[in-house]
NUSETOR-319377 format. One line per 4 residues: number of its first residue (from 1); their letters; for each residue y, x, z of N, C-alpha, C. Coordinates in steps of 0.1 Angstrom, whole numbers, plus 5000, padded with zeros to 4 digits. Layout:
N
NUM = A = Y/X/Z/Y/X/Z/Y/X/Z ~ ...
! end
This chain:
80
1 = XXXX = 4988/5008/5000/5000/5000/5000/5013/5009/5000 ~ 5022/5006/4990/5035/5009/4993/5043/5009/5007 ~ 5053/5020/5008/5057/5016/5016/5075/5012/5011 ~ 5079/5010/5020/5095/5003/5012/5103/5015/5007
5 = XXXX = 5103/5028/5011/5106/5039/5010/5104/5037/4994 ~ 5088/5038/4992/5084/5042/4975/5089/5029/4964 ~ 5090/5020/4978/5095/5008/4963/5107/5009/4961 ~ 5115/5014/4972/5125/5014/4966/5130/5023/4954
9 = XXXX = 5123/5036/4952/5123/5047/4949/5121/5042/4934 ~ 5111/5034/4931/5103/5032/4923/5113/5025/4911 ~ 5122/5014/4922/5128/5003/4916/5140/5014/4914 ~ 5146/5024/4917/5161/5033/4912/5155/5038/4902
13 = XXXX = 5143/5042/4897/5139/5051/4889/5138/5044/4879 ~ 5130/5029/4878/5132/5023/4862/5144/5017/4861 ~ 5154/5013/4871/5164/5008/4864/5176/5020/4862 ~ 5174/5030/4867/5179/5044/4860/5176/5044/4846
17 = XXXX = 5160/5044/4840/5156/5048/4832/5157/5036/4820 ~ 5158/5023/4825/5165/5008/4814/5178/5007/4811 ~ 5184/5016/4825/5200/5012/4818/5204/5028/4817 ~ 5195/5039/4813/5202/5049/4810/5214/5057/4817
21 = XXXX = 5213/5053/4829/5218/5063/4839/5207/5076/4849 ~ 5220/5088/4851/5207/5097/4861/5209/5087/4871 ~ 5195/5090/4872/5186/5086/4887/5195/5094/4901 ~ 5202/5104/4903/5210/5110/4913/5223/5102/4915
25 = XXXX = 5228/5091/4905/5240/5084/4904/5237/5073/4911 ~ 5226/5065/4913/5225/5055/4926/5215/5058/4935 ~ 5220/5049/4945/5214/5050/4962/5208/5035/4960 ~ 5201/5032/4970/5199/5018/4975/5208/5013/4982
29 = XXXX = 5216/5015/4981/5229/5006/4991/5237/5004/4978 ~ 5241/5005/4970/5247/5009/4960/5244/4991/4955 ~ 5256/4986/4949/5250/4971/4940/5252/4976/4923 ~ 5240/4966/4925/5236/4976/4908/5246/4965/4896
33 = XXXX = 5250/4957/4899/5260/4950/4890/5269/4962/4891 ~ 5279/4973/4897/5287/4975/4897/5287/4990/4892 ~ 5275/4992/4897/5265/5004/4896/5261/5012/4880 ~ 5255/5000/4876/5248/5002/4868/5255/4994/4853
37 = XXXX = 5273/4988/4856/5278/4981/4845/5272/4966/4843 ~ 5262/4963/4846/5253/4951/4843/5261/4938/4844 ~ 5254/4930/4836/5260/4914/4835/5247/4905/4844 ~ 5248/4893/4845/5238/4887/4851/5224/4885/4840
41 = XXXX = 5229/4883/4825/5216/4883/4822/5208/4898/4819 ~ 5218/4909/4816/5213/4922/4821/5204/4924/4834 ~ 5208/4915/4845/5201/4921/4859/5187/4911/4860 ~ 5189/4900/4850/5175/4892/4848/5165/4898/4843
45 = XXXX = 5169/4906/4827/5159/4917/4825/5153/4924/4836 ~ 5165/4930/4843/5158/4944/4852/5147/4937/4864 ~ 5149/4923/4867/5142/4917/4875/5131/4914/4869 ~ 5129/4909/4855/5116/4907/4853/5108/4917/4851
49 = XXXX = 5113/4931/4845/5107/4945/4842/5104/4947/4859 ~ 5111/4943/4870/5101/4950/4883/5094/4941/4888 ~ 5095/4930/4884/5081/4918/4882/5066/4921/4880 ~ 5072/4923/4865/5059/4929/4858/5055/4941/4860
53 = XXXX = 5061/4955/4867/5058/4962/4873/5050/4963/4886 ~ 5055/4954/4891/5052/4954/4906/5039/4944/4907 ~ 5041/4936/4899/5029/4924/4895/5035/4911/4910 ~ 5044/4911/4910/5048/4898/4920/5057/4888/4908
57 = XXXX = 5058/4875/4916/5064/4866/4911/5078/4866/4921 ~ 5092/4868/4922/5104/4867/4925/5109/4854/4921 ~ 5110/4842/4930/5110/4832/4932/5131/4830/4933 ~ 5138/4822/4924/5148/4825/4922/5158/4825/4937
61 = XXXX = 5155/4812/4948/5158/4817/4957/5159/4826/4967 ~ 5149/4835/4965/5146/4848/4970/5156/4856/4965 ~ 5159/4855/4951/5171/4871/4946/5182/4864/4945 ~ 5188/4850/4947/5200/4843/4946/5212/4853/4956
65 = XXXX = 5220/4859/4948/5230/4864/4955/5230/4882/4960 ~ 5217/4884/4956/5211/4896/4958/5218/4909/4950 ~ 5225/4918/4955/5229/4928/4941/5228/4939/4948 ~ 5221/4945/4955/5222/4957/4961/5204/4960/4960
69 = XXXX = 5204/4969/4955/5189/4977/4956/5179/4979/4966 ~ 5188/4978/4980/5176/4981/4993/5171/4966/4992 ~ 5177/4955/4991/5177/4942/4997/5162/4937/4984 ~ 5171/4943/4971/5158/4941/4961/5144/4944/4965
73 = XXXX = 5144/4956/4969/5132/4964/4974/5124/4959/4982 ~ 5133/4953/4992/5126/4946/5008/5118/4932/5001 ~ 5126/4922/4992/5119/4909/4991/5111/4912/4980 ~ 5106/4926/4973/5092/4928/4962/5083/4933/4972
77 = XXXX = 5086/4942/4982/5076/4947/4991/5071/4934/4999 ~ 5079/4926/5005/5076/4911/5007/5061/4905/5004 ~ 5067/4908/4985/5052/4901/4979/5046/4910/4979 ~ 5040/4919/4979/5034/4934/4979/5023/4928/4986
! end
């Protein structure tokens, strides 16, 4: 099992690697709307890409209002 440490690690590293930023330019406190340039249907991609990575279903209430990286991490480790 993961621990929240690696997921969160996990989740900087593909959404470094989808939106084309170094991976050294965000933290998990960091909101990736502001972060990362992103629009809301930009940040729906990156949600379903750590969906299908992670193999959970993110239930819209769960990420409603969500934009910071640690908070993402905590409700995938959740379904974990």
């Amino acid at each position: 099992m993961r621990t929240i440490e690696e997921t969160t690690e996990e989740i900087l590293t593909l959404a470094s690697r989808h939106f084309n930023v170094a991976r050294n330019e965000i933290s998990a406190g960091d909101d990736f709307f502001k972060k990362l340039g992103i629009n809301s249907l930009q940040a729906l991609e990156l949600l379903t890409r750590l969906e299908n990575h992670f193999g959970v279903e993110l239930p819209d209430y769960e990420v409603q209002g969500v934009s910071d990286f640690q908070t993402l991490a905590e409700r995938i480790q959740s379904r974990l």
